[in-house]
PyMOL CGO cylinders between C-alpha atoms (Angstrom):
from pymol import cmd
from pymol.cgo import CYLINDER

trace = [
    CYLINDER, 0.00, 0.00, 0.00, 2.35, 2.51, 0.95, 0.3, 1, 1, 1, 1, 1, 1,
    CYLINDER, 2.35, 2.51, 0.95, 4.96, 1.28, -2.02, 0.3, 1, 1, 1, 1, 1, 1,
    CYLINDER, 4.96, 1.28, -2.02, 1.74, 1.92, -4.58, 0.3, 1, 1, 1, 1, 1, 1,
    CYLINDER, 1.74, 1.92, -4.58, 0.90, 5.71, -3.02, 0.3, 1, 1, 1, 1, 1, 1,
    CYLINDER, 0.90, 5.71, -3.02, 4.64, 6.27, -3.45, 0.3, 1, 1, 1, 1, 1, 1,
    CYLINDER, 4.64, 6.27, -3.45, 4.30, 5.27, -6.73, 0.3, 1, 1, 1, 1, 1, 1,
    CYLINDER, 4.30, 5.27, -6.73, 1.47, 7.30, -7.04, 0.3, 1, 1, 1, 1, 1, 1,
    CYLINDER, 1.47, 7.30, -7.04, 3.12, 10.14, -5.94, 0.3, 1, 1, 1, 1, 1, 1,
    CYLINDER, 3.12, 10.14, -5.94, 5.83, 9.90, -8.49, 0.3, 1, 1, 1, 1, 1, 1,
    CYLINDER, 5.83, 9.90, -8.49, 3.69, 9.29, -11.21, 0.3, 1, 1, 1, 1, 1, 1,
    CYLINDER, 3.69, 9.29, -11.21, 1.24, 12.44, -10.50, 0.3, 1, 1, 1, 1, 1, 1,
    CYLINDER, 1.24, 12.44, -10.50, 4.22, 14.91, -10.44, 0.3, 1, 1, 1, 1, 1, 1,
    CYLINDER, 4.22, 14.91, -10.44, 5.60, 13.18, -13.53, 0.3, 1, 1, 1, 1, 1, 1,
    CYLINDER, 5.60, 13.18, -13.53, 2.80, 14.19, -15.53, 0.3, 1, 1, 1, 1, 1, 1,
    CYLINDER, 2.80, 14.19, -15.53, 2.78, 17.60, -13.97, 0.3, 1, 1, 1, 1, 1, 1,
    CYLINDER, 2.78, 17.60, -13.97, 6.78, 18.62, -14.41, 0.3, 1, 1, 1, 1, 1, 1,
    CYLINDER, 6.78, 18.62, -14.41, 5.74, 16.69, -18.10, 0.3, 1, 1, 1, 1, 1, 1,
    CYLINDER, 5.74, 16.69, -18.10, 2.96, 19.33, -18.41, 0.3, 1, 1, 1, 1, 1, 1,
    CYLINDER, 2.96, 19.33, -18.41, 4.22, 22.46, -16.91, 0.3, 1, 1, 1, 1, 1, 1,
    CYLINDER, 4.22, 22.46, -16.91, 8.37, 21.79, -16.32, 0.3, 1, 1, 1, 1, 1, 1,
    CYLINDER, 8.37, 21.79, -16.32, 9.72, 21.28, -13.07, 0.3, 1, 1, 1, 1, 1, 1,
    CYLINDER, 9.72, 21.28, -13.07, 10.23, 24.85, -12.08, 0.3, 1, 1, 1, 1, 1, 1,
    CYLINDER, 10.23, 24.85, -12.08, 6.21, 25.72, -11.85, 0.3, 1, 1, 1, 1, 1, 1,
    CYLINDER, 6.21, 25.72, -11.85, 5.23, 23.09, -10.42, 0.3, 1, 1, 1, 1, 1, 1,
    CYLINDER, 5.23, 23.09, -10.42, 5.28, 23.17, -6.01, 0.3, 1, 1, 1, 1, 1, 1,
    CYLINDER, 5.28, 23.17, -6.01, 5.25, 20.35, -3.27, 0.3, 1, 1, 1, 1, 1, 1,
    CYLINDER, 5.25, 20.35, -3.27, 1.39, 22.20, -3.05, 0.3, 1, 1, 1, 1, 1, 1,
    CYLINDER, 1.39, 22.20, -3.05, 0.51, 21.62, -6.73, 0.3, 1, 1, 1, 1, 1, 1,
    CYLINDER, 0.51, 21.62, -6.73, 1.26, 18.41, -6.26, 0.3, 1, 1, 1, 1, 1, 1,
    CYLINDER, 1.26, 18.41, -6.26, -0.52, 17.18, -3.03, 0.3, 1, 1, 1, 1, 1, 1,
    CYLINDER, -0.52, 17.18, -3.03, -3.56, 19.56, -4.59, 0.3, 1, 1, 1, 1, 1, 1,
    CYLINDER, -3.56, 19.56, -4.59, -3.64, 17.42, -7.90, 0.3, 1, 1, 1, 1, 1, 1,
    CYLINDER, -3.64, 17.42, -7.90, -3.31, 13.84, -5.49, 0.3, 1, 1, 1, 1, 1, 1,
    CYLINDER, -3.31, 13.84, -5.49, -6.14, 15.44, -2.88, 0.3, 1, 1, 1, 1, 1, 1,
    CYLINDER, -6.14, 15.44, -2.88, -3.01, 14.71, -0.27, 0.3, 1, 1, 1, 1, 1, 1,
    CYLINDER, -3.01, 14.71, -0.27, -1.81, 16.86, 2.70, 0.3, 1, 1, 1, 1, 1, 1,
    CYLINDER, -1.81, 16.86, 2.70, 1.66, 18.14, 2.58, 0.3, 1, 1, 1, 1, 1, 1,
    CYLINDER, 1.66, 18.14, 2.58, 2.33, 15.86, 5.66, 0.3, 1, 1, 1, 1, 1, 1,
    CYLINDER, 2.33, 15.86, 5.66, 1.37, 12.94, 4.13, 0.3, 1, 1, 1, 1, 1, 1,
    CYLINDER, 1.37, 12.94, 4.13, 3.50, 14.15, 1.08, 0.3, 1, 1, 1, 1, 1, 1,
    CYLINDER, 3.50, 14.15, 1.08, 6.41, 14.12, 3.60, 0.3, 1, 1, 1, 1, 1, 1,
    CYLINDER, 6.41, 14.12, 3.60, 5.61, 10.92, 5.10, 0.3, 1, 1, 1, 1, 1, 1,
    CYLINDER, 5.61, 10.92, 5.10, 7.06, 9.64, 1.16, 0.3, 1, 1, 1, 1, 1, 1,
    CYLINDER, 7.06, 9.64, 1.16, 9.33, 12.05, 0.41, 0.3, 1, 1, 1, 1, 1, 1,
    CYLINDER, 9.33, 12.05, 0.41, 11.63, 14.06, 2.26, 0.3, 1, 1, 1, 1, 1, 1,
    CYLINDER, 11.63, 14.06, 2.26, 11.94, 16.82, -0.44, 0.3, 1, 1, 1, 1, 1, 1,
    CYLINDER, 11.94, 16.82, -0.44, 11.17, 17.90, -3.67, 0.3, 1, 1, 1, 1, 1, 1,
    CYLINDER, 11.17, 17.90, -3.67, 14.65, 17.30, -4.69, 0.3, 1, 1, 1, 1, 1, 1,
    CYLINDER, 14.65, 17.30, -4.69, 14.55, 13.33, -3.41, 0.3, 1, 1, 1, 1, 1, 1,
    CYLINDER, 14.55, 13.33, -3.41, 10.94, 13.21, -5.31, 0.3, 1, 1, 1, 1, 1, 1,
    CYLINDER, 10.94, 13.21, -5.31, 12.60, 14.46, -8.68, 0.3, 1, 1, 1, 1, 1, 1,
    CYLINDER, 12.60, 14.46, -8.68, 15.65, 12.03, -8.03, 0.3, 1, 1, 1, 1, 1, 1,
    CYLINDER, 15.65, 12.03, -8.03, 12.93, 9.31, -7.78, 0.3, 1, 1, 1, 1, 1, 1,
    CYLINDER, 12.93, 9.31, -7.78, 10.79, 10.51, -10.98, 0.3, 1, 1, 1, 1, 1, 1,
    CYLINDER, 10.79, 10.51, -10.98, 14.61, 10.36, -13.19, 0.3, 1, 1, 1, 1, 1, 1,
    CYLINDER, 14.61, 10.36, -13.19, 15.38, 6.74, -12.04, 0.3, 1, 1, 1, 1, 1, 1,
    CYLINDER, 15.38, 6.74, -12.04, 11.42, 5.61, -12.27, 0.3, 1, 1, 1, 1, 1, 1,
    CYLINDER, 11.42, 5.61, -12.27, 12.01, 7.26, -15.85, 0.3, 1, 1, 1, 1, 1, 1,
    CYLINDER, 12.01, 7.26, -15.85, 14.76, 5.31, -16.67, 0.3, 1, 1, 1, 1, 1, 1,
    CYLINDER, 14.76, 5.31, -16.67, 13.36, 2.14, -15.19, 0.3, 1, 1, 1, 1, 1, 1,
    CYLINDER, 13.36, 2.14, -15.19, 10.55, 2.82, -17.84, 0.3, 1, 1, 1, 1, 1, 1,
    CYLINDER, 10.55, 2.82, -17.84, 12.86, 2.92, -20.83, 0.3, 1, 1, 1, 1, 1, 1,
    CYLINDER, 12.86, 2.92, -20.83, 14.44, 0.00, -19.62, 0.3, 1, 1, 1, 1, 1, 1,
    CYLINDER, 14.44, 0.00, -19.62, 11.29, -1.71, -19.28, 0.3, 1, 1, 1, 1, 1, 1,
    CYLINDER, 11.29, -1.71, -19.28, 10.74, -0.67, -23.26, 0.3, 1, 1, 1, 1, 1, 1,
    CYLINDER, 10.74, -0.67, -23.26, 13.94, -1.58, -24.37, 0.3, 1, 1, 1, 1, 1, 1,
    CYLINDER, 13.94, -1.58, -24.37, 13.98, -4.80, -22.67, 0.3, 1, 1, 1, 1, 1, 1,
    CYLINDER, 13.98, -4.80, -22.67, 10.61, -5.75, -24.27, 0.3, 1, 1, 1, 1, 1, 1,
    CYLINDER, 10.61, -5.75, -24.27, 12.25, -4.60, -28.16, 0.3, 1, 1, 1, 1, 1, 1,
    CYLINDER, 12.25, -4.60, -28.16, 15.16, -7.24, -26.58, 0.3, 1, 1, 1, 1, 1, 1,
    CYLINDER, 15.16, -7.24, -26.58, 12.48, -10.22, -26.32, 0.3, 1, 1, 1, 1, 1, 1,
    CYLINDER, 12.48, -10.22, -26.32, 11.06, -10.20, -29.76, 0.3, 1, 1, 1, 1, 1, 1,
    CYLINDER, 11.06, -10.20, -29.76, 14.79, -12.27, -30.64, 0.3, 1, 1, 1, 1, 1, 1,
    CYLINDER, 14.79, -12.27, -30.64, 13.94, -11.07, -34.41, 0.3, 1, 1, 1, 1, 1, 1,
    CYLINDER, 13.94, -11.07, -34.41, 16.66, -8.28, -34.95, 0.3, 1, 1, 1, 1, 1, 1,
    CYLINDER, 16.66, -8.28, -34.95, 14.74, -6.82, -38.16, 0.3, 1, 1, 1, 1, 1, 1,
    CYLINDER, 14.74, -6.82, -38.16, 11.98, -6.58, -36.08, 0.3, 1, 1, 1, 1, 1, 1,
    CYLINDER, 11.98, -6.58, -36.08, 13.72, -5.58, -33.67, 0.3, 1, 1, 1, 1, 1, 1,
    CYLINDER, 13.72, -5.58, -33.67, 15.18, -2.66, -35.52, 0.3, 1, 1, 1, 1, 1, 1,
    CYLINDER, 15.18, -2.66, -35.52, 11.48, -1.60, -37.15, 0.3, 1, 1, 1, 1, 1, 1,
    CYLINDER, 11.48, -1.60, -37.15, 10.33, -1.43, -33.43, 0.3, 1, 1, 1, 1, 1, 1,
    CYLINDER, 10.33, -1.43, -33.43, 12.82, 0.55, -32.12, 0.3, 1, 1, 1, 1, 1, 1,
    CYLINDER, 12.82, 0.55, -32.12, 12.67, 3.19, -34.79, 0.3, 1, 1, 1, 1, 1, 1,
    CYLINDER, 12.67, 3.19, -34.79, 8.72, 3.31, -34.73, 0.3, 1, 1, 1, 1, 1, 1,
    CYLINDER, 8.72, 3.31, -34.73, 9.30, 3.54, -30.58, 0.3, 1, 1, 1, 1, 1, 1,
    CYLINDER, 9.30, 3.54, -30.58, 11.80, 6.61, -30.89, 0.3, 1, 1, 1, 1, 1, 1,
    CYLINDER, 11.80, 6.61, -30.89, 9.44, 8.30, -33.18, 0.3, 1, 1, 1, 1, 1, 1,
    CYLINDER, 9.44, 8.30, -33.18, 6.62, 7.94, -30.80, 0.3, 1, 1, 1, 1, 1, 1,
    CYLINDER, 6.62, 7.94, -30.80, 8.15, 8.06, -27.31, 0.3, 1, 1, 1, 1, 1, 1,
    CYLINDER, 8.15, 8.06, -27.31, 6.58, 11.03, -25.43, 0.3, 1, 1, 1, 1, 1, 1,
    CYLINDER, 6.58, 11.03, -25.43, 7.07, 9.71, -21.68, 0.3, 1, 1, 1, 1, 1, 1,
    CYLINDER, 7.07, 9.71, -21.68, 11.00, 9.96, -22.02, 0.3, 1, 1, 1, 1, 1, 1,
    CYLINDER, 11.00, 9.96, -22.02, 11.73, 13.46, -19.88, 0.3, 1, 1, 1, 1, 1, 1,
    CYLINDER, 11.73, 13.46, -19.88, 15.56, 13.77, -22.52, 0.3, 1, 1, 1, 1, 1, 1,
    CYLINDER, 15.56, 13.77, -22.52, 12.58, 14.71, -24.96, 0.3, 1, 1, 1, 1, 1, 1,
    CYLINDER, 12.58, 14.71, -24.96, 10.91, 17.79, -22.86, 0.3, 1, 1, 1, 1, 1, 1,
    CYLINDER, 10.91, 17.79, -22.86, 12.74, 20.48, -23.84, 0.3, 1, 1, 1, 1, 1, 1,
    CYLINDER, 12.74, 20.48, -23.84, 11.26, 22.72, -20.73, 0.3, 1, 1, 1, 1, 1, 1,
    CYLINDER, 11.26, 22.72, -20.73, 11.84, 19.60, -18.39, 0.3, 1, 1, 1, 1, 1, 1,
    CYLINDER, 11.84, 19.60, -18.39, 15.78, 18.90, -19.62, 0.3, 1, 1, 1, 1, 1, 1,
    CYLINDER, 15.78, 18.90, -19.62, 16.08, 22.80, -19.21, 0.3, 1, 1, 1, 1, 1, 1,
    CYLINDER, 16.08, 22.80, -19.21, 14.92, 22.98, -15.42, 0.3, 1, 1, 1, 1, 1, 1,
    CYLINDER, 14.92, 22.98, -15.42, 16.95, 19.76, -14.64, 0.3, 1, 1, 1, 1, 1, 1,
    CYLINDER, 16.95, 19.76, -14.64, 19.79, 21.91, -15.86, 0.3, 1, 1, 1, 1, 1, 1,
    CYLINDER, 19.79, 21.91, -15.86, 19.29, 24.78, -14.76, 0.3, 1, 1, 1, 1, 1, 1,
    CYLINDER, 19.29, 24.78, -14.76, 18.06, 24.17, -11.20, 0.3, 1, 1, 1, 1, 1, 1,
    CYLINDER, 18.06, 24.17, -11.20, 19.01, 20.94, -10.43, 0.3, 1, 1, 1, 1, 1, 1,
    CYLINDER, 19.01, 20.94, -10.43, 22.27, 20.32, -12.06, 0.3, 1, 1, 1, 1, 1, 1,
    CYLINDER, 22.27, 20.32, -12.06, 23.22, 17.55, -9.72, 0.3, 1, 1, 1, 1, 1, 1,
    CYLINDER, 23.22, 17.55, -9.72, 20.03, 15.47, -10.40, 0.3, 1, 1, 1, 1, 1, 1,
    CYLINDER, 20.03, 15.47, -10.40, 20.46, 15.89, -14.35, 0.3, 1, 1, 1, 1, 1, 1,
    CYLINDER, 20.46, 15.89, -14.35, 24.11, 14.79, -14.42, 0.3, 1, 1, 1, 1, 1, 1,
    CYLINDER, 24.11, 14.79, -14.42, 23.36, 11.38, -12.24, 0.3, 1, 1, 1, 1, 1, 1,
    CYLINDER, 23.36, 11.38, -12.24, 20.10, 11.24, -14.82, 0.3, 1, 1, 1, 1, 1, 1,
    CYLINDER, 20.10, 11.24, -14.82, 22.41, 11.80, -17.66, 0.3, 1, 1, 1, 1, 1, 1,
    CYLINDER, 22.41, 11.80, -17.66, 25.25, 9.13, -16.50, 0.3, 1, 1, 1, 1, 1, 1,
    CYLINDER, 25.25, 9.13, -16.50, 22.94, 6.62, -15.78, 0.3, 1, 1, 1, 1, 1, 1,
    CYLINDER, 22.94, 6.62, -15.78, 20.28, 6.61, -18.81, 0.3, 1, 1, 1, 1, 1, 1,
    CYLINDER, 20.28, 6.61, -18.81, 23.91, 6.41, -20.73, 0.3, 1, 1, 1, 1, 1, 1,
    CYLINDER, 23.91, 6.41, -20.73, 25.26, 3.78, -19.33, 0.3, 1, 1, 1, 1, 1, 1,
    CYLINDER, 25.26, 3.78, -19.33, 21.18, 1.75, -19.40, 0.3, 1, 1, 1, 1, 1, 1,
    CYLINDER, 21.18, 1.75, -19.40, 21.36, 2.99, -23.20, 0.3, 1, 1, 1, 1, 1, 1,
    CYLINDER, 21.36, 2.99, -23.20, 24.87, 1.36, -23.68, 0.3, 1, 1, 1, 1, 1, 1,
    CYLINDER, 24.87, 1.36, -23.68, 23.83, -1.56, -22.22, 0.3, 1, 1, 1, 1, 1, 1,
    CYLINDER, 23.83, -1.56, -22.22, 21.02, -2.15, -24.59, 0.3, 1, 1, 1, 1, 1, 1,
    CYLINDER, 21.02, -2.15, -24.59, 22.86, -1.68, -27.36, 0.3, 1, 1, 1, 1, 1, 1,
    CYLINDER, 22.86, -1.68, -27.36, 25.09, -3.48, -27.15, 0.3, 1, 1, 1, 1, 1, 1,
    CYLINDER, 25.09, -3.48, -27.15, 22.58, -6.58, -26.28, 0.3, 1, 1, 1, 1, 1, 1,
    CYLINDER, 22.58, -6.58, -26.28, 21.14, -5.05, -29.78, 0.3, 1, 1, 1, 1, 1, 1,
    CYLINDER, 21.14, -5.05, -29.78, 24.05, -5.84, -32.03, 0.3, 1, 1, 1, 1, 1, 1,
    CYLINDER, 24.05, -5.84, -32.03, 25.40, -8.84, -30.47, 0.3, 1, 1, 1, 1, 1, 1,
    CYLINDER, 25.40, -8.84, -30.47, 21.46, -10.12, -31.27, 0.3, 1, 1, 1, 1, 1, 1,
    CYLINDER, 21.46, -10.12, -31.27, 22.34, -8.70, -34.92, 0.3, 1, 1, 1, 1, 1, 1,
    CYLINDER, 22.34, -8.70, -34.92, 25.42, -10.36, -35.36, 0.3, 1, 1, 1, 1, 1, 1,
    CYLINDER, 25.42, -10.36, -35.36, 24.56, -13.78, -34.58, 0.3, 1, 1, 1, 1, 1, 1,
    CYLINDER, 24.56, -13.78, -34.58, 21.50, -13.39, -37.04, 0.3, 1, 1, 1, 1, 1, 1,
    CYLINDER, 21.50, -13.39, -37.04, 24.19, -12.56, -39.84, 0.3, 1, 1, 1, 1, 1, 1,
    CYLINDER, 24.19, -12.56, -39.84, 22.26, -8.87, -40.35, 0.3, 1, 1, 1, 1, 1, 1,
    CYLINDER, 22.26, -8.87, -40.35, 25.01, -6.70, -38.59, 0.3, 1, 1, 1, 1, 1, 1,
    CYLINDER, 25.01, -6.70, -38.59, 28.71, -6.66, -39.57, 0.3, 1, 1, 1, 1, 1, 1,
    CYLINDER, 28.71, -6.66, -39.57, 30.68, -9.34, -37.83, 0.3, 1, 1, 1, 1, 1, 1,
    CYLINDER, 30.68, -9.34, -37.83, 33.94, -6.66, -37.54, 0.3, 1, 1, 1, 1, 1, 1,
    CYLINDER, 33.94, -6.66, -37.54, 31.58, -4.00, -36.20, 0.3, 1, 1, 1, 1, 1, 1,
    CYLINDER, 31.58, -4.00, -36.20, 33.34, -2.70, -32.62, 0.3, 1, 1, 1, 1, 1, 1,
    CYLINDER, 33.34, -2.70, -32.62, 30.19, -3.05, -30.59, 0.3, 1, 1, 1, 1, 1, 1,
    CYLINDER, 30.19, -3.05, -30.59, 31.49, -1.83, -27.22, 0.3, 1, 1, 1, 1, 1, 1,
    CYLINDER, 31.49, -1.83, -27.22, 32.43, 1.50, -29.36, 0.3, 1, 1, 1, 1, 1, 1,
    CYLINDER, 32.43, 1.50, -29.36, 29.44, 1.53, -31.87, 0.3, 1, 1, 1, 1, 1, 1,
    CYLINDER, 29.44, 1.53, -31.87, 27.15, 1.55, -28.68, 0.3, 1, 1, 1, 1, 1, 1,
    CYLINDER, 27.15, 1.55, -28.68, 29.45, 4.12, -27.01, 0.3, 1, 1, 1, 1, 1, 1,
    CYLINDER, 29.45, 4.12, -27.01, 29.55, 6.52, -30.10, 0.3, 1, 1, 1, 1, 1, 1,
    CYLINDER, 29.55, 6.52, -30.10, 25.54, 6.06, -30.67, 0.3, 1, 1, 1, 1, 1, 1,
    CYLINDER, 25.54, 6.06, -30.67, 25.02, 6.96, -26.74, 0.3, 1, 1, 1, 1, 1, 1,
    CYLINDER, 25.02, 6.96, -26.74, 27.11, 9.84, -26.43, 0.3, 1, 1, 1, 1, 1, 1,
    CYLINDER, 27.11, 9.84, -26.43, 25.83, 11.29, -29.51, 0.3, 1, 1, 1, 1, 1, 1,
    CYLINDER, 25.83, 11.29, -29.51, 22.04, 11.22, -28.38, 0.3, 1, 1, 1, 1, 1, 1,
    CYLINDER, 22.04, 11.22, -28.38, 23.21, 12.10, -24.98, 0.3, 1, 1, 1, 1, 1, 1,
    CYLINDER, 23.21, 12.10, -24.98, 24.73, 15.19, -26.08, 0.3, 1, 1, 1, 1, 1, 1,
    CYLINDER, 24.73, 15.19, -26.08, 22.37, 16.08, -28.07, 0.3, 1, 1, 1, 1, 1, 1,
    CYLINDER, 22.37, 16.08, -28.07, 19.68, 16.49, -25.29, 0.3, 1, 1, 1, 1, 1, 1,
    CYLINDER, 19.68, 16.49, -25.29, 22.17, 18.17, -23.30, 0.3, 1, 1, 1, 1, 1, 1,
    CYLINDER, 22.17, 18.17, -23.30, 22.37, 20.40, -25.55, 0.3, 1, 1, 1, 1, 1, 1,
    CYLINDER, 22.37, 20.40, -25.55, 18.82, 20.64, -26.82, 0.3, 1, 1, 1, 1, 1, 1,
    CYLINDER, 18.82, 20.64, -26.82, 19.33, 24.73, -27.10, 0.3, 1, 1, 1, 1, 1, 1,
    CYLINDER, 19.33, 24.73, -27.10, 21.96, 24.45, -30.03, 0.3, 1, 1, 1, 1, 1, 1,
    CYLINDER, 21.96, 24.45, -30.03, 19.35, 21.37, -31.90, 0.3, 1, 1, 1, 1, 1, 1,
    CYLINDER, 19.35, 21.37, -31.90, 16.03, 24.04, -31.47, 0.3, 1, 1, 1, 1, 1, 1,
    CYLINDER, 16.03, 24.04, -31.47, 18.68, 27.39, -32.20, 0.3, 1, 1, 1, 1, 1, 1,
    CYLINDER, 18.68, 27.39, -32.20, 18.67, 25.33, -35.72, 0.3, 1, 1, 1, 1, 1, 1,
    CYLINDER, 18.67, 25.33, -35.72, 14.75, 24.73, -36.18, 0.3, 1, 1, 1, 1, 1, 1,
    CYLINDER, 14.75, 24.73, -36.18, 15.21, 20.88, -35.24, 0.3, 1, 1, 1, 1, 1, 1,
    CYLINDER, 15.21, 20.88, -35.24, 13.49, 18.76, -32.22, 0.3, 1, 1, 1, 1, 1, 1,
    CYLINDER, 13.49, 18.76, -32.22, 14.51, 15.59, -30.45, 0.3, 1, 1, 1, 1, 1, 1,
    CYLINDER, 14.51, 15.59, -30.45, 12.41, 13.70, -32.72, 0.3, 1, 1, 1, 1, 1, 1,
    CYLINDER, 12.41, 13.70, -32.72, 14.04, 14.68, -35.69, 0.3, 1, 1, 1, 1, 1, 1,
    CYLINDER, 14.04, 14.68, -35.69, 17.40, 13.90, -34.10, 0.3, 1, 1, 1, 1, 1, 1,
    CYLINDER, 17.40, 13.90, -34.10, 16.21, 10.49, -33.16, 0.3, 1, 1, 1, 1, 1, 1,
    CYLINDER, 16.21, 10.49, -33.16, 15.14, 9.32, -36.41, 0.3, 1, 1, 1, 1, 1, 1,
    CYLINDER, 15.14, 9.32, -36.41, 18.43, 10.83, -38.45, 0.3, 1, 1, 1, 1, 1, 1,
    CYLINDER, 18.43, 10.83, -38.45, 20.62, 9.27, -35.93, 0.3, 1, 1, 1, 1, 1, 1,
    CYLINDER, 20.62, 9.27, -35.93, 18.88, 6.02, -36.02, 0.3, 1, 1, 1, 1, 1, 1,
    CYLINDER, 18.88, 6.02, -36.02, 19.01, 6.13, -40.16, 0.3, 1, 1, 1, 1, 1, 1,
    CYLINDER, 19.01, 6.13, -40.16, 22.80, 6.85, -39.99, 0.3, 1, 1, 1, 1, 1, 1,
    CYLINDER, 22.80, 6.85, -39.99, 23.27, 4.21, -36.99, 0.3, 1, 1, 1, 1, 1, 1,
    CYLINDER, 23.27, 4.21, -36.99, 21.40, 1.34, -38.79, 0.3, 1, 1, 1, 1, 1, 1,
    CYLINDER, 21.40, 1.34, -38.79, 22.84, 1.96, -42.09, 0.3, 1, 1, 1, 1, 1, 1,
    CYLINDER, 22.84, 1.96, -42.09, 26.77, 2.19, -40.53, 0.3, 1, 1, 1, 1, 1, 1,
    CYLINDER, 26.77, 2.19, -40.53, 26.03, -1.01, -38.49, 0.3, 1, 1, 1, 1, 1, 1,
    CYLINDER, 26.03, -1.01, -38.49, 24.18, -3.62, -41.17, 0.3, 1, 1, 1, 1, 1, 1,
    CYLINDER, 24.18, -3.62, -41.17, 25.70, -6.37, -43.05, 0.3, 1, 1, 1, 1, 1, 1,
    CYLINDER, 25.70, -6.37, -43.05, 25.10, -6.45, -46.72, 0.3, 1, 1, 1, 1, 1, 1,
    CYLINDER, 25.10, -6.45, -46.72, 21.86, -8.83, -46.01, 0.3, 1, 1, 1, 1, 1, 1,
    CYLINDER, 21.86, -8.83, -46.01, 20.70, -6.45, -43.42, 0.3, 1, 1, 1, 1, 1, 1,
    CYLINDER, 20.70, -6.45, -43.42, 21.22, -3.37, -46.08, 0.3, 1, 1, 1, 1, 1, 1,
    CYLINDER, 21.22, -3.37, -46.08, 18.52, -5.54, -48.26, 0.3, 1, 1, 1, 1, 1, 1,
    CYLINDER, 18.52, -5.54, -48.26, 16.10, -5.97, -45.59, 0.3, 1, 1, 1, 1, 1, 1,
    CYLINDER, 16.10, -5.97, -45.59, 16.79, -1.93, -44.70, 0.3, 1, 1, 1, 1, 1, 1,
    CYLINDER, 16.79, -1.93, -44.70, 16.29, -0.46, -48.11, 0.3, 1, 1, 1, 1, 1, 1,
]
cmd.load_cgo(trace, "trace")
């Protein structure tokens, strides 16, 4: 009980900090929205700080959860038509708030770097599970550097939403950024069969 009104909790400021950034949004917007008294609110969470540490590594937890689920279908061309589909679509991953990644930045600097070092080394992870999957189904190259490849591809989306300001300075979004980088990382990584299947 007290595990699923912490959960609760997490998930009802979530959608608000989604909504309205992280900034706007008070310890008293929050218990308002849940019909909760601020002592109760306490009860959970010590701070607004520890709540927003706990929304980042429920967040990540999520896209684990999704990435592990692309992971299952053992089909890597399915695999890959998923997980292209699934970046164009994502909306509940905070790197693609602009307003959110820009309070996390700005206010709580701390709580955005741990974010940012841990959904890197979770994205790494995956990948690499990815290509290995790719390789031993003969669509990926079999001298492909995974351990770098999944390096390169993470730093270069990480970057990119922590630097979202240069990306919108240019007229593009996070969306656009994840589907180009996808098309160059799929194309770079396939075998000459998985080329066929790609084009």
């Amino acid at each position: 009980m007290a595990e699923d009104q912490k959960c609760n909790i997490i998930k009802t400021a979530g959608d608000l900090f989604f909504r309205l950034g992280i900034r706007s949004v008070s310890i008293d917007d929050i218990c308002r929205e849940l019909g909760m008294s601020k002592k109760t609110f306490y009860v959970y969470f010590e701070s607004k700080d520890a709540l927003i540490e706990q929304m980042l590594l429920s967040n990540i937890q999520y896209m684990a959860n999704k990435m592990e689920e692309l992971l299952q279908l053992q089909d890597f061309r399915q695999l890959v038509k998923k997980f292209v589909k699934h970046q164009e679509v994502e909306k509940n991953d905070v790197r693609r708030v602009p307003q959110l990644v820009y309070d996390l930045k700005k206010y709580y600097p701390r709580q955005f770097a741990d974010f940012q070092a841990k959904s890197f080394e979770m994205h790494k992870g995956y990948i690499v599970r990815y290509l290995e999957l790719g390789v031993s189904q003969g669509l990926v190259r079999a001298n492909l550097n995974i351990e770098l490849t999944a390096v390169m591809f993470s730093m270069i989306h990480g970057g990119a939403i922590r630097d979202f300001e240069e990306l919108e300075a240019r007229n593009y979004n996070m969306h656009q950024l994840a589907h180009t980088t996808m098309d160059i990382f799929v194309r770079g990584i396939l075998s000459e069969e998985g080329m066929k299947l790609y084009n």
